[in-house]
N, C-alpha and C positions, 0 to 999 in steps of 0.2 A: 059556704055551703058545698062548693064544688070536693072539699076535703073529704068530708062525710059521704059524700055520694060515692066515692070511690071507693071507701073503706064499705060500705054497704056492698057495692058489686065484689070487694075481693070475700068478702062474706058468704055469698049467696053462691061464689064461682065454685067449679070441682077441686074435689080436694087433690092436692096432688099423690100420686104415685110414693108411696113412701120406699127410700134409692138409698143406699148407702155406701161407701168403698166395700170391697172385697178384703182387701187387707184389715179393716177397720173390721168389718163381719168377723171375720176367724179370728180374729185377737176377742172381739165381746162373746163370740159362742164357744171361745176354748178352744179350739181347735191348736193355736199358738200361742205360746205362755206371752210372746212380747208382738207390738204391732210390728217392729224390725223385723221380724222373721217371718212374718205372713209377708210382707212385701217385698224380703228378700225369693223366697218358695214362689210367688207372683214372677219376680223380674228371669228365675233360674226354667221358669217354665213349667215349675212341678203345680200348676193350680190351671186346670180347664172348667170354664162357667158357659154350662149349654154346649158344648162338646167343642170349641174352641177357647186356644190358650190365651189366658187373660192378665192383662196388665196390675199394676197394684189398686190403678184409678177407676178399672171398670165398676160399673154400677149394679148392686147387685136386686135385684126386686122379690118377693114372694112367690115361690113356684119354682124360680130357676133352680139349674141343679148343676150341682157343685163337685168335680172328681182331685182332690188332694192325693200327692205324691209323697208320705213320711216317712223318709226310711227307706223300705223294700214293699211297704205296702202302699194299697189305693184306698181312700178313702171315700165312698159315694154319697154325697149330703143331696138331700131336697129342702130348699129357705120353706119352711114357717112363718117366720116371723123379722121383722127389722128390730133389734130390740134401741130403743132411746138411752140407755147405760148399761153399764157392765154386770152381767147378772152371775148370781151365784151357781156354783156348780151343777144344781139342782137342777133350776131355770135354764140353765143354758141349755141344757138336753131339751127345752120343751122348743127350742128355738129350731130347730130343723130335725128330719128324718132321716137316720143313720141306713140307708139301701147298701151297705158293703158288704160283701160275699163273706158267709163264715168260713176260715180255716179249719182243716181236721183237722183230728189230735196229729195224725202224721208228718202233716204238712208243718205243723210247727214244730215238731222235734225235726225234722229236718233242716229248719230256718235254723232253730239255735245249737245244730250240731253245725250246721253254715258259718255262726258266730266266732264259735270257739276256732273252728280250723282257721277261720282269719285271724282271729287275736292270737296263737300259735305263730301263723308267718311272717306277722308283721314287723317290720324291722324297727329296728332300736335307735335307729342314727338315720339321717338323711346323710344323700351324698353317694360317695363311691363304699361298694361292698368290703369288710372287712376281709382277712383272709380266712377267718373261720368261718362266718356266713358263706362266701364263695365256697369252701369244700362241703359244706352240707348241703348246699343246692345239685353240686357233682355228685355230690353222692346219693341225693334223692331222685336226682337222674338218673343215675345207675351209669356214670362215665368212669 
């Protein structure tokens, strides 16, 4: 009898808080294609939950709000929802509120005029500079 009576009180007790990982969150609401990469963006510092930076284990509940580092951009989420599996694209959107600042148009031809002059400089080889790399740096110098 003693069996039953417990199971009767955890019945009748408050439900709990429904809590999930952080890392686990962004992988089920898309936010990151692989749970690897939400916990690595967690452990690198690019994920603040409530305005401190959170580990991959923190718990994330309804309401918090969530600022992601992708790239060169911020990402501002507010939880909705905890979802119980992995949801479709669709769904995933209904799981938290996107609060991220819209970019101008200007602002982004800027970012990807930003792109290309870096894919432009970036070097070809690791290591010590070639002797043709090193004259074009002199010469974009003006030495």
């Amino acid at each position: 009898m003693g069996k039953k009576a417990n199971k009767a009180q955890q019945d009748t007790a408050a439900p709990a808080v429904e809590e999930m990982r952080i890392d686990k969150w962004l992988k089920m609401v898309r936010i990151f294609k692989k749970r690897e990469e939400a916990a690595d963006a967690c452990d690198s510092g690019r994920v603040k939950l409530n305005g401190q930076v959170a580990k991959a284990s923190r718990l994330v509940k309804v309401g918090d709000e969530i600022v992601v580092k992708k790239g060169k951009r911020y990402i501002e989420l507010e939880v909705l929802q905890i979802p119980k599996r992995g949801l479709s694209a669709k769904d995933a959107k209904l799981a938290y509120r996107d609060h991220s600042p819209k970019l101008s148009e200007e602002t982004l031809e800027l970012m990807r005029l930003q792109r290309e002059a870096e894919k432009k400089m970036r070097r070809k080889y690791k290591g010590r500079p070639t002797k043709k790399e090193r004259r074009d740096w002199e010469k974009f110098r003006g030495w």
